[in-house]
Each structure stands twice: as structure tokens, then as C-alpha cells.
C-alpha positions as CSV (number, residue, x, y, z in Angstrom):
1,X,-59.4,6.6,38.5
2,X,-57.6,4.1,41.0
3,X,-54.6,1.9,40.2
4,X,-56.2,-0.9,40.4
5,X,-58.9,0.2,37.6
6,X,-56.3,1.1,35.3
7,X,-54.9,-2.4,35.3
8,X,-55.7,-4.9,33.0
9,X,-57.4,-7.8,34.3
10,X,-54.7,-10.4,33.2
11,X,-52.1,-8.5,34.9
12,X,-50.3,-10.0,37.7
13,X,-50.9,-8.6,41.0
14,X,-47.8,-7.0,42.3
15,X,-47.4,-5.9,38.4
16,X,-44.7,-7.1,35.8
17,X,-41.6,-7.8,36.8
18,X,-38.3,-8.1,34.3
19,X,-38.1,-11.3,33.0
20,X,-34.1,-11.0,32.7
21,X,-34.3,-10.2,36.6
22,X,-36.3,-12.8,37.4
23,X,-33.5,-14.9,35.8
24,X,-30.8,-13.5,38.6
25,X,-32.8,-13.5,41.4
26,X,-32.0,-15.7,44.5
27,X,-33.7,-16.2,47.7
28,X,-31.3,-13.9,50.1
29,X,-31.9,-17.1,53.0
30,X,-30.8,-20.5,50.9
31,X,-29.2,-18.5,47.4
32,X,-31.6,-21.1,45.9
33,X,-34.0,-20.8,43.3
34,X,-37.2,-18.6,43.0
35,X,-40.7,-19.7,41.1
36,X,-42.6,-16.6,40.3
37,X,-46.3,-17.1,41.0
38,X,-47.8,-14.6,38.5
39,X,-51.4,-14.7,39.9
40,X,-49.9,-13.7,43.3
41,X,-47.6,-12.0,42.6
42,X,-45.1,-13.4,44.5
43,X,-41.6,-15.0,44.0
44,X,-41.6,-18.3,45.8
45,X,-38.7,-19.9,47.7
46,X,-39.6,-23.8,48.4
47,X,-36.5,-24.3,50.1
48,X,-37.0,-21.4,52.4
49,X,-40.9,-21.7,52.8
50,X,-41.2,-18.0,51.6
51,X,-43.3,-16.0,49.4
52,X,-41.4,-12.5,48.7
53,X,-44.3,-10.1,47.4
54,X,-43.5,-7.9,44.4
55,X,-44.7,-4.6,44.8
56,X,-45.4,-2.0,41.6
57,X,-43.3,-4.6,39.6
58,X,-40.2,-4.4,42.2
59,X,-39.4,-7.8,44.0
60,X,-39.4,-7.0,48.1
61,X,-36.5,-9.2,49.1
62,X,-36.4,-9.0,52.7
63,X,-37.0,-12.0,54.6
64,X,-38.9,-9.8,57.4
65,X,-41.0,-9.0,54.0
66,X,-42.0,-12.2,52.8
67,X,-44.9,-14.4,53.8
68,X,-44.5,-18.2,55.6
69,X,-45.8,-20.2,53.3
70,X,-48.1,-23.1,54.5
């Protein structure tokens, strides 16, 4: 069975993160402050205009990483 059968259907894509690390998290461009888009599964810098995925429930914080948001 694949990975992606084994998850349930409500869970976010990049899987759960931490809430208590959620609450420490920065973006490493502006030190600002990160929404996490659970149906991405993304953690979202406005400031920046970047979407850092989250990958097996671990937030990939590299700039060279993230998407451009639109």
C-alpha cells in the first residue's frame, strides 16, 4: 500500500506539522510571520511572497525551496 493510501483524507498534504513549532517558526528572508495553509501544505510568508512546502510533516525552510507565490 502507498503512502498516499494510508493517509486519511482530511490530512493535510505535506502531513502534520507541530503546532508548538508552528508557533516559532519565522520566514528565514523577512523573520516575519508564517500562515500555515493546511490544504497545501505549505507555510506562507506574505511579506516574502513565499510558500515553504512541508514535507513528511517537516517544514523545508530554504528559500531555494519555497514556491513564488502569485
Amino acid at each position: 500500500m502507498s503512502d498516499e493510501a494510508r493517509k486519511p483524507k482530511d490530512a493535510p498534504q505535506g502531513g502534520a506539522v507541530d503546532p508548538r513549532l508552528l508557533e516559532i517558526l519565522v520566514c528565514p528572508v523577512t523573520k516575519g510571520p508564517l500562515r500555515y495553509d493546511r490544504e497545501r501544505g505549505e507555510l506562507i510568508s506574505e511579506r516574502a511572497g513565499l510558500a515553504y512546502p512541508i514535507r513528511d510533516g517537516i517544514p523545508i525552510m530554504l528559500p531555494e525551496e519555497a514556491r513564488k507565490l502569485d
